[in-house]
C-alpha positions as CSV (number, residue, x, y, z in Angstrom):
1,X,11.4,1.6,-6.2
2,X,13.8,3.8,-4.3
3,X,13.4,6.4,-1.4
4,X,15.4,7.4,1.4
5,X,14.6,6.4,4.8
6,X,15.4,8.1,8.5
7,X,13.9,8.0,12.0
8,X,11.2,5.6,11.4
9,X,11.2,3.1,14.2
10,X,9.5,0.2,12.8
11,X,11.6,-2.7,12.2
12,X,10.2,-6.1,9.5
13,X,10.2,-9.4,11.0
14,X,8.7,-11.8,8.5
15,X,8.0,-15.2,10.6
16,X,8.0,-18.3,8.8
17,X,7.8,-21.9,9.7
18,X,10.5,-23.5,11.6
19,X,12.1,-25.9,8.9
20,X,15.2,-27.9,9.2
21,X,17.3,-27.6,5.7
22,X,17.3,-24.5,3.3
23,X,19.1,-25.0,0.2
24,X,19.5,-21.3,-0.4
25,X,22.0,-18.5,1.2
26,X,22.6,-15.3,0.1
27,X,25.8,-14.8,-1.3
28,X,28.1,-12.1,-0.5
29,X,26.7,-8.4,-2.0
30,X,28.7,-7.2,-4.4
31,X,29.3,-3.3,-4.9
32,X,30.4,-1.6,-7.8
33,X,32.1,1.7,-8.4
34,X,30.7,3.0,-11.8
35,X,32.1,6.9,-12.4
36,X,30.0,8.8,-10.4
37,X,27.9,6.3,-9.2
38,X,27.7,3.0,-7.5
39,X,25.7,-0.1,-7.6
40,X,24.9,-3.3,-5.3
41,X,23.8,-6.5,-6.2
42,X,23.7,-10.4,-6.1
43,X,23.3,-13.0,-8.4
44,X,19.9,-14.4,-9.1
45,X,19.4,-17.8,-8.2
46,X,16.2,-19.7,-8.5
47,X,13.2,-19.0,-6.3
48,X,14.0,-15.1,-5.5
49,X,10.9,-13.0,-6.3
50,X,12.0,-9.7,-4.9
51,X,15.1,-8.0,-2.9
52,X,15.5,-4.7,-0.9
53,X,18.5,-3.2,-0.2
54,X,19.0,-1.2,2.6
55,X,22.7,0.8,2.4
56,X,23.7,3.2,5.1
57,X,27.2,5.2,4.0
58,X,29.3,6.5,7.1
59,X,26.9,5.6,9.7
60,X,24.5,8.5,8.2
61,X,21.0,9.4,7.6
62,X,19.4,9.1,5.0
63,X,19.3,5.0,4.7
64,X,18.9,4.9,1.4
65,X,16.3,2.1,0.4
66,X,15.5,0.1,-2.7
67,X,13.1,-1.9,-3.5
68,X,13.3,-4.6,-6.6
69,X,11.1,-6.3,-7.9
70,X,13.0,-8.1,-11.0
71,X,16.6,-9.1,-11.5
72,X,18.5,-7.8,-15.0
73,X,21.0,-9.9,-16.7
74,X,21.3,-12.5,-14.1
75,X,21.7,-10.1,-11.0
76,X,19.3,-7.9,-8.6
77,X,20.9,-4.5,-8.7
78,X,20.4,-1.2,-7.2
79,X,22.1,1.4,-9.1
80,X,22.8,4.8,-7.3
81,X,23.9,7.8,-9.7
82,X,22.7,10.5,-7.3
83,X,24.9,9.2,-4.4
84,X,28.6,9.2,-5.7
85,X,31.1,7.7,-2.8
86,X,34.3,9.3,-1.9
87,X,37.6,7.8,-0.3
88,X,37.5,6.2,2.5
89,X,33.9,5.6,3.0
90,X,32.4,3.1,4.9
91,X,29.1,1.8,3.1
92,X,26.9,-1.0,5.2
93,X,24.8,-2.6,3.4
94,X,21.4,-5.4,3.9
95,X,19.7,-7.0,1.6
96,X,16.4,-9.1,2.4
97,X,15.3,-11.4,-0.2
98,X,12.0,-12.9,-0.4
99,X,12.6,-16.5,-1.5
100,X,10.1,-19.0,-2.4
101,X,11.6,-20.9,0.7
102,X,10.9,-18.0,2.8
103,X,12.7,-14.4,3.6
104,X,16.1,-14.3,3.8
105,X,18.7,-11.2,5.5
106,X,22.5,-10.7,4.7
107,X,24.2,-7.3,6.0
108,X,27.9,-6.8,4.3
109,X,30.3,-3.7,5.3
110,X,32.4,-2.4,2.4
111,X,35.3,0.1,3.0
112,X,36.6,2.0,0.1
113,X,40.4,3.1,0.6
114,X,42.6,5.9,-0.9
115,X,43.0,4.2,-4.1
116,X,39.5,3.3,-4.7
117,X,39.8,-0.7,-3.9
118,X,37.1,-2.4,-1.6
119,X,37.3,-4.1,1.1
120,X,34.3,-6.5,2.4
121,X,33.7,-7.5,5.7
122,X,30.7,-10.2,7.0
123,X,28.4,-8.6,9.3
124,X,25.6,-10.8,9.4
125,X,25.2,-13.7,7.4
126,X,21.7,-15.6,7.9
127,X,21.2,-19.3,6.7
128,X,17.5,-19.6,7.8
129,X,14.6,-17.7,7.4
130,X,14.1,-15.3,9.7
131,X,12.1,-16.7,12.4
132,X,12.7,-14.0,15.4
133,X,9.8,-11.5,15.7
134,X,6.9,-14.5,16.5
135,X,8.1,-15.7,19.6
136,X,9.1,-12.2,21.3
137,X,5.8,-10.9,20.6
138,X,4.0,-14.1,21.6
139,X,6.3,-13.8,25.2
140,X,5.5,-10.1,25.5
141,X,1.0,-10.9,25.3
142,X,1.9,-13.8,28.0
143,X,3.4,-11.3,30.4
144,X,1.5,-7.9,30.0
145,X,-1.7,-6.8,31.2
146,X,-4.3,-5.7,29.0
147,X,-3.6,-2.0,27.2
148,X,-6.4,-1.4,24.8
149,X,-8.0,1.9,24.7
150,X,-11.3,2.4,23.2
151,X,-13.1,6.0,21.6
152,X,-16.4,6.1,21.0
153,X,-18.1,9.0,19.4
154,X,-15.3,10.8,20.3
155,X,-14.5,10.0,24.5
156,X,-12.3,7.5,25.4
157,X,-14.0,4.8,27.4
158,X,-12.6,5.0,31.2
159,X,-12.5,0.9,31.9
160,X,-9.1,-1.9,31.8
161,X,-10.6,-4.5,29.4
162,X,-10.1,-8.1,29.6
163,X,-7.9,-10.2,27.5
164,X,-9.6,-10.9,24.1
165,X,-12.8,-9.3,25.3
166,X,-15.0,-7.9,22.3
167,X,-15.0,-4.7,22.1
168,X,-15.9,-3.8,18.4
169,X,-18.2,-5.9,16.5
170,X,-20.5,-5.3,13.0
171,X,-22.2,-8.2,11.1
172,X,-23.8,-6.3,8.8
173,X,-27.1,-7.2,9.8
174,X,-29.3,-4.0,9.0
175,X,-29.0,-1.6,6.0
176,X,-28.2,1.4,8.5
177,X,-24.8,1.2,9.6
178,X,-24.7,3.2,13.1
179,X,-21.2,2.8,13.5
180,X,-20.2,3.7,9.9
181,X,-20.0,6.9,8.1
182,X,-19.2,6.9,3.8
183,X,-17.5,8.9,2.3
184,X,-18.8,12.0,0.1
185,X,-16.3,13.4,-2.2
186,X,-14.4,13.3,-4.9
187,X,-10.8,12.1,-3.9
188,X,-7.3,13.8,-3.8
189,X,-6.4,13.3,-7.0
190,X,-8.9,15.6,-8.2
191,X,-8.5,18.1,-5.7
192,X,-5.4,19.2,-6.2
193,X,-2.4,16.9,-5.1
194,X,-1.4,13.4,-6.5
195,X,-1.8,10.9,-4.0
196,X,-3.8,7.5,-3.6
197,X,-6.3,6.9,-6.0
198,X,-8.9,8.0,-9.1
199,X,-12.0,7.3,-7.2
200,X,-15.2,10.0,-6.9
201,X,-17.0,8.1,-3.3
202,X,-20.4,7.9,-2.3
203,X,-22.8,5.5,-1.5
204,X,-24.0,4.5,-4.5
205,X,-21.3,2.3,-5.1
206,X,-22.3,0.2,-1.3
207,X,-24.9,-2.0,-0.4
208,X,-25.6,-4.1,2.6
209,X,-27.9,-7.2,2.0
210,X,-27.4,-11.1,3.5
211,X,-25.6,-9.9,6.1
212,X,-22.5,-8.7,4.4
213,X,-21.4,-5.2,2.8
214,X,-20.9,-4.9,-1.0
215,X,-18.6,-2.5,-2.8
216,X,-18.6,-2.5,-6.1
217,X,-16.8,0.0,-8.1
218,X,-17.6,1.1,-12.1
219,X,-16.6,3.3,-14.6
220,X,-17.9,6.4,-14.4
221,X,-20.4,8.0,-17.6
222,X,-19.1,11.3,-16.8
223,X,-16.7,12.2,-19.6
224,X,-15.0,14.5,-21.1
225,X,-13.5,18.0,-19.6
226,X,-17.0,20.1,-20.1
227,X,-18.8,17.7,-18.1
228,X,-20.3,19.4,-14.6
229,X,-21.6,17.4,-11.5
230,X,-22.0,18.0,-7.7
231,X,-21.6,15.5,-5.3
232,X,-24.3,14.8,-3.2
233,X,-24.4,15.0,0.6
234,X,-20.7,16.4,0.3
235,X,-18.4,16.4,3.1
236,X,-14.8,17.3,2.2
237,X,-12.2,15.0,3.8
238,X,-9.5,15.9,6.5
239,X,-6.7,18.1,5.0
240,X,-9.1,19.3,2.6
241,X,-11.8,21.0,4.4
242,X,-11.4,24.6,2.6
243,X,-10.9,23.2,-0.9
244,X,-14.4,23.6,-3.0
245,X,-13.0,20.7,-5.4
246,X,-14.1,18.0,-3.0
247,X,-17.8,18.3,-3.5
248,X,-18.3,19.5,-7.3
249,X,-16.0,19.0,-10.7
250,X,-16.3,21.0,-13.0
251,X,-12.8,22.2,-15.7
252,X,-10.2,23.9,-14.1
253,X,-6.5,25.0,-14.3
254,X,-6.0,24.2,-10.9
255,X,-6.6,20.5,-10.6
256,X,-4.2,17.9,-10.4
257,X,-6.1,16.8,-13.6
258,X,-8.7,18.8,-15.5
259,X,-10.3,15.1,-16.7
260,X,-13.3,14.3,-14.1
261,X,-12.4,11.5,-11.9
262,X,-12.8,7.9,-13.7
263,X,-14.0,5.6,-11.3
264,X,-17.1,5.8,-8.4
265,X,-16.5,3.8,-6.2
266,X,-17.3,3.9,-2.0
267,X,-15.3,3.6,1.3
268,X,-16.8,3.3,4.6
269,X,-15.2,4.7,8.3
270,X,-15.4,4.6,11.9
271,X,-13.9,7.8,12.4
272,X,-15.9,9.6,14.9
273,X,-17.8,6.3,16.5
274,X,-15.3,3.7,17.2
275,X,-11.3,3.9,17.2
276,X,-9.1,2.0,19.5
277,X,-5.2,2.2,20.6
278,X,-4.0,-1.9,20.7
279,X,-6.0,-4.7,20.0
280,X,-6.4,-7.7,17.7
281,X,-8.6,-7.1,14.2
282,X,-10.3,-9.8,12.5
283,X,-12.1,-9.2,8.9
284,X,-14.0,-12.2,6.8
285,X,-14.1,-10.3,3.7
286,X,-13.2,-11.0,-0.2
287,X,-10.5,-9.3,-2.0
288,X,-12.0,-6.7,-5.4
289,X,-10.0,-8.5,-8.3
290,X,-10.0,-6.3,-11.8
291,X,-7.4,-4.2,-13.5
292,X,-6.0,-1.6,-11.5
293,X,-8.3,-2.0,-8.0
294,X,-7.2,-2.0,-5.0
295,X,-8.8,-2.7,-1.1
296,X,-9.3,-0.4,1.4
297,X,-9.1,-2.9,4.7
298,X,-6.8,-1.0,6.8
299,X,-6.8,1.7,9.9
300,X,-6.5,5.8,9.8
301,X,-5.1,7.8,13.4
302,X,-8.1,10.0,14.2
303,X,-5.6,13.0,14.3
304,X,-4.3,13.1,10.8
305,X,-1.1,14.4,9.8
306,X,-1.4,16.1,6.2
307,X,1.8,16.2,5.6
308,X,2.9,12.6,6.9
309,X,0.2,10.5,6.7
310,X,0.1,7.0,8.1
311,X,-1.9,4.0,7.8
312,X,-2.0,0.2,9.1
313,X,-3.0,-1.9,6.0
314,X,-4.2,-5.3,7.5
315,X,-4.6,-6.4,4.4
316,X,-3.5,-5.2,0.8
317,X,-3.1,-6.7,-3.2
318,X,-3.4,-4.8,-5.9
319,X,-4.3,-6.6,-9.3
320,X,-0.7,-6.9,-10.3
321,X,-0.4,-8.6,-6.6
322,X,-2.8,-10.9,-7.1
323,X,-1.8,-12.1,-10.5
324,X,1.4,-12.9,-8.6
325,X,-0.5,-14.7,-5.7
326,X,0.9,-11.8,-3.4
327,X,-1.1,-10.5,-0.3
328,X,0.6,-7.6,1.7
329,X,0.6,-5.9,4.8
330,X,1.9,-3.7,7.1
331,X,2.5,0.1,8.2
332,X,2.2,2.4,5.5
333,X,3.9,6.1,5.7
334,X,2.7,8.6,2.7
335,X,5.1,11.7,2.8
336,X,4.0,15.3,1.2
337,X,6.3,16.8,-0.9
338,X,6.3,20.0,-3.2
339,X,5.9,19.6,-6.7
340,X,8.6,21.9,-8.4
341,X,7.0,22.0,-11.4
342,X,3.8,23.9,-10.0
343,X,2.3,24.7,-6.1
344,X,0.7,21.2,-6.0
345,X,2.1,18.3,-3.6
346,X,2.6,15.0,-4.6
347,X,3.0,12.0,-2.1
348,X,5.6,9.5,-2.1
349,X,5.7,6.2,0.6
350,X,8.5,5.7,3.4
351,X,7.6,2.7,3.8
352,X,7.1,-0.8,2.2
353,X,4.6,-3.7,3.5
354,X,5.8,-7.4,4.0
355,X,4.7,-9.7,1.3
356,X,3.0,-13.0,1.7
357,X,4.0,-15.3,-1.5
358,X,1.2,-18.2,-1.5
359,X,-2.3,-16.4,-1.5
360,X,-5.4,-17.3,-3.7
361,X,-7.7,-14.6,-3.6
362,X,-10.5,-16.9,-4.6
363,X,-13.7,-16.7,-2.0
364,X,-13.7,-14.9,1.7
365,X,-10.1,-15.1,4.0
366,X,-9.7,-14.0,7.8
367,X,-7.5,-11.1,7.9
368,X,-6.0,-10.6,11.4
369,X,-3.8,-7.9,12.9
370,X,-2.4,-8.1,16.1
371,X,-1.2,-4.6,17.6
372,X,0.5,-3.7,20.7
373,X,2.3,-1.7,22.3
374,X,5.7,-3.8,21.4
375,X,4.9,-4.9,17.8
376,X,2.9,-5.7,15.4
377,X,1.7,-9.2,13.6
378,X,-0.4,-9.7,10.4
379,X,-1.8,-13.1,9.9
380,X,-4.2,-14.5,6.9
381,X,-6.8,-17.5,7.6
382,X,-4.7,-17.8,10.9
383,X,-1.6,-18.3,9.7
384,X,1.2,-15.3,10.4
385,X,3.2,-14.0,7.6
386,X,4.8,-11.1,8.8
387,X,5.4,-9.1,12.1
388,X,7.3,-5.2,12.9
389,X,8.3,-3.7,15.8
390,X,6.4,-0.6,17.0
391,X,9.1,1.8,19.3
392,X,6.3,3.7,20.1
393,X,5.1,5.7,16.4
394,X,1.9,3.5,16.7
395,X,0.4,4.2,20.1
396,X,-2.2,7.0,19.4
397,X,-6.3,6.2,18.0
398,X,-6.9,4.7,15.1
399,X,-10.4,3.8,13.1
400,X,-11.2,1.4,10.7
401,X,-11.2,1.9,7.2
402,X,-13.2,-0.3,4.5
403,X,-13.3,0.8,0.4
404,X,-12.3,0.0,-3.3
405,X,-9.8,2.4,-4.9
406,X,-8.2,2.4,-8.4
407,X,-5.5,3.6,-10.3
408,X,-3.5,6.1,-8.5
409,X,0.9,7.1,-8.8
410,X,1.7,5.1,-5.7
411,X,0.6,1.8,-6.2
412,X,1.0,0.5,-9.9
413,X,4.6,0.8,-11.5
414,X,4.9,2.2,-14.8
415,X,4.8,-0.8,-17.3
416,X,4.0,-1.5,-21.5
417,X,0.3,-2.5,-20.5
418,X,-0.4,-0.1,-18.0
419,X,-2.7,2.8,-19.7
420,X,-1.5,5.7,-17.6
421,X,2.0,7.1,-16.5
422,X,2.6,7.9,-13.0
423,X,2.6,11.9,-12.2
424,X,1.2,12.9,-15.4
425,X,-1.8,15.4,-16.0
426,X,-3.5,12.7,-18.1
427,X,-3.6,9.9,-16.0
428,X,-7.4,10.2,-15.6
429,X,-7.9,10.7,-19.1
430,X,-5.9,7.4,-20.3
431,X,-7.1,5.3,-17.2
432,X,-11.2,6.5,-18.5
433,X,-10.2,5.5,-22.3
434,X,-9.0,2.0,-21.3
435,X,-11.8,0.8,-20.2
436,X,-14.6,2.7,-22.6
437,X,-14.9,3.7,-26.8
438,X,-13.2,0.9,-28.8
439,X,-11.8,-0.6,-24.7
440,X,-15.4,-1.5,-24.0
441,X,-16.0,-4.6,-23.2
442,X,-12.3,-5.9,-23.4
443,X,-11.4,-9.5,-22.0
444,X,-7.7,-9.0,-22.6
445,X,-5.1,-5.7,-22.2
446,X,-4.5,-5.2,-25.8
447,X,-4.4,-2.0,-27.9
448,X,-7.2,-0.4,-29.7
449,X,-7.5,1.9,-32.6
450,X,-10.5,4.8,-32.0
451,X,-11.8,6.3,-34.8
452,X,-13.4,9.6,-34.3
453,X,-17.2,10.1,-34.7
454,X,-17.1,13.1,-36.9
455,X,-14.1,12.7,-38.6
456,X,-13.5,9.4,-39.6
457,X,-9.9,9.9,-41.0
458,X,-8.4,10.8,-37.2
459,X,-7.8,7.5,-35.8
460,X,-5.9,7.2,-32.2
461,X,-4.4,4.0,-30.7
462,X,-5.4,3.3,-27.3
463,X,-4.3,0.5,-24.2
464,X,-7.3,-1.3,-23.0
465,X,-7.8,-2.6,-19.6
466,X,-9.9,-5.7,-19.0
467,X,-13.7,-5.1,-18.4
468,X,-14.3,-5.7,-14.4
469,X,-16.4,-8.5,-14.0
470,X,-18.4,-9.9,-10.6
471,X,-15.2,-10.4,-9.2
472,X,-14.5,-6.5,-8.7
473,X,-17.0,-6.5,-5.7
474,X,-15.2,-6.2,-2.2
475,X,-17.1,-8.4,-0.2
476,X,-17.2,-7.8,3.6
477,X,-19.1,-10.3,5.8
478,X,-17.4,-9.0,9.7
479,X,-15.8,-7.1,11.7
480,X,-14.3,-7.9,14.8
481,X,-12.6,-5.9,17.3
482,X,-10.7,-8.2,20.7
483,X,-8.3,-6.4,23.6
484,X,-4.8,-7.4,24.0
């Protein structure tokens, strides 16, 4: 997964447990002048599970960043062929590995001379995990004062708080949710761009009983192009306000996709009653486990920027994740950009979250973020995983943000089993078919043949998806708001 990165000021520190002996070291990165292009790499070794390379040519913007997630004929390589280098460039490049023994960091300098040879040079060579970001973020709470800043319904509350004084709090106790508002509308995907996800919200999909919030999402019975259906209590999201596709579907050349939206599902805010600049998050909630879902457990600025939009996932797995035993988190940066092939815009992310290795999703987890004004530290059942520093593009209000999604072109890689391609005008339609006709019902991803109701001669091979069972249900039991 490749993008080019410039002038965003967050840095990853992944903390790990001090430990006395690592067997592994990353060797030196090896690059490759191919015509015109170039590659980087190192050998795989046991225990790697992911590497990013970061290469910066001539001290330049953009960074260009790689992300992956599988090694090919013994090596993890990132292969460049829109970037050709010249004579005498000077390439720098990092690589952080995720290692079953924790994450690791090597920075190399190349220098490519008249006749084309290469020349390496050690920058940084790491034999331990990297272990920096706790401890200077631990020293900065000691010595600060307090700098939360709390909204509510819209003012900013005029009061210094104490340290690790309460100052948001929901148990779900009562069906009415004062400090919540759901969401009513049928999401970007269907409205005209191709963002996050193939959700149609309301709150049909959430329930609060025994003192916790349910989400379940399902499969929606609306199918086919000629079906028609308004959605009630509509109120169009931010960036969207003058676009009639929010509230109603009905066919049309100028969606994203003409197929209505294949999942209902619900998300939950506190945009407009409760956001907060600093402070320490705590959520008890499951995890929704089921082909192609998603959480929701993250925080939005009140003042959203359509064309960069940001967002603080506190805590993240898709299904592939969690099949992996992966939990992320971390900031999250979704960039606009113009769709040459029509006026649409599609999104693409900046940014990447840090990875925690070792998580069962099985029953409720505490998911903590810590955010200040020098950093930021993400922690599940109380143990940290990963920190980043925050030079100041995190200081502004930000509400909480609870929901299911599904599908989506950001956050499922195009694979053999996966029913849908990302970016194409019938990813709705292949994402509905996997999980209904001859898919209904399906306990394994497998392909299926449909045969067609009035003409039993056209036959058409489908990819199922697995039928979401009880374990598709996001689970919230808290929320919990503290200063810093």
């Amino acid at each position: 997964m490749r993008f080019s990165l410039c002038c965003i000021s967050f840095v990853w520190l992944c903390c790990y447990g001090v430990q006395n002996v690592f067997a592994y070291k990353i060797p030196q990165i090896k690059l490759e002048l191919i015509g015109d292009k170039f590659n980087v790499s190192i050998p795989d070794e046991d225990g790697i599970s992911m590497a990013i390379f970061n290469i910066e040519i001539n001290e330049q913007c953009p960074v260009l960043v790689d992300m992956v997630t599988a090694q090919r004929g013994g090596f993890w390589r990132s292969e460049h062929a829109a970037n050709k280098l010249k004579r005498n460039d000077k390439v720098k490049i990092n690589v952080l590995v995720t290692h079953k023994d924790g994450l690791f960091s090597r920075t190399d300098s190349v220098q490519v001379s008249d006749r084309l040879t290469l020349t390496y040079e050690t920058i940084k060579e790491a034999e331990n995990p990297i272990d920096t970001c706790a401890a200077n973020i631990a020293t900065n709470l000691v010595n600060r004062e307090t700098e939360t800043k709390v909204k509510k319904n819209g003012k900013e509350l005029r009061r210094i708080f104490k340290r690790d004084e309460l100052i948001f709090e929901e148990l779900f106790e009562k069906q009415d949710l004062p400090n919540w508002t759901y969401a009513k509308f049928i999401h970007s995907n269907a409205i005209g761009d191709q963002s996050e996800d193939f959700t149609a919200l309301s709150k049909a999909n959430a329930e609060v009983y025994n003192g916790k919030l349910f989400i379940t999402p399902s499969i929606s019975s609306k199918l086919g192009t000629n079906s028609r259906f308004n959605v009630s209590d509509c109120r169009s999201p931010a960036c969207y306000e003058g676009s009639h596709f929010t509230c109603k579907y009905e066919k049309s050349k100028e969606r994203a996709y003409e197929y209505p939206a294949p999942v209902n599902s619900a998300r939950i805010s506190t945009n407009g009653t409760f956001s907060f600049t600093y402070g320490r998050i705590e959520i008890n909630a499951t995890l929704p486990n089921g082909d192609w879902l998603f959480p929701y457990i993250m925080l939005m600025p009140d003042k959203l920027n359509c064309a960069m939009r940001k967002q603080i996932r506190i805590a993240f797995a898709t299904s592939a994740d969690l099949e992996s035993k992966r939990l992320r988190g971390g900031p999250v940066i979704l960039q606009a950009r113009e769709n040459t092939q029509s006026a649409k815009l599609y999104f693409t992310r900046l940014s990447h979250m840090a990875v925690n290795t070792n998580f069962n999703v099985d029953g409720f987890h505490n998911f903590t973020m810590v955010w200040t004004s020098q950093g930021m530290s993400w922690y599940v059942d109380r143990k940290q995983y990963a920190c980043s520093i925050n030079n100041g593009e995190y200081a502004e209000p930000y509400h909480i943000v609870l929901g299911v999604g599904a599908g989506g072109n950001l956050e499922f890689e195009d694979t053999t089993s996966k029913p849908w391609r990302n970016g194409y005008n019938t990813a709705f339609t292949f994402f509905h078919r996997s999980f209904t006709g001859c898919c209904a019902r399906q306990n394994h991803r497998k392909a299926c043949v449909q045969i067609n109701k009035n003409n039993k001669n056209v036959k058409k091979e489908r990819m199922c998806s697995r039928e979401w069972g009880p374990q598709a249900t996001m689970a919230v039991e808290s929320v919990r708001v503290f200063a810093v």
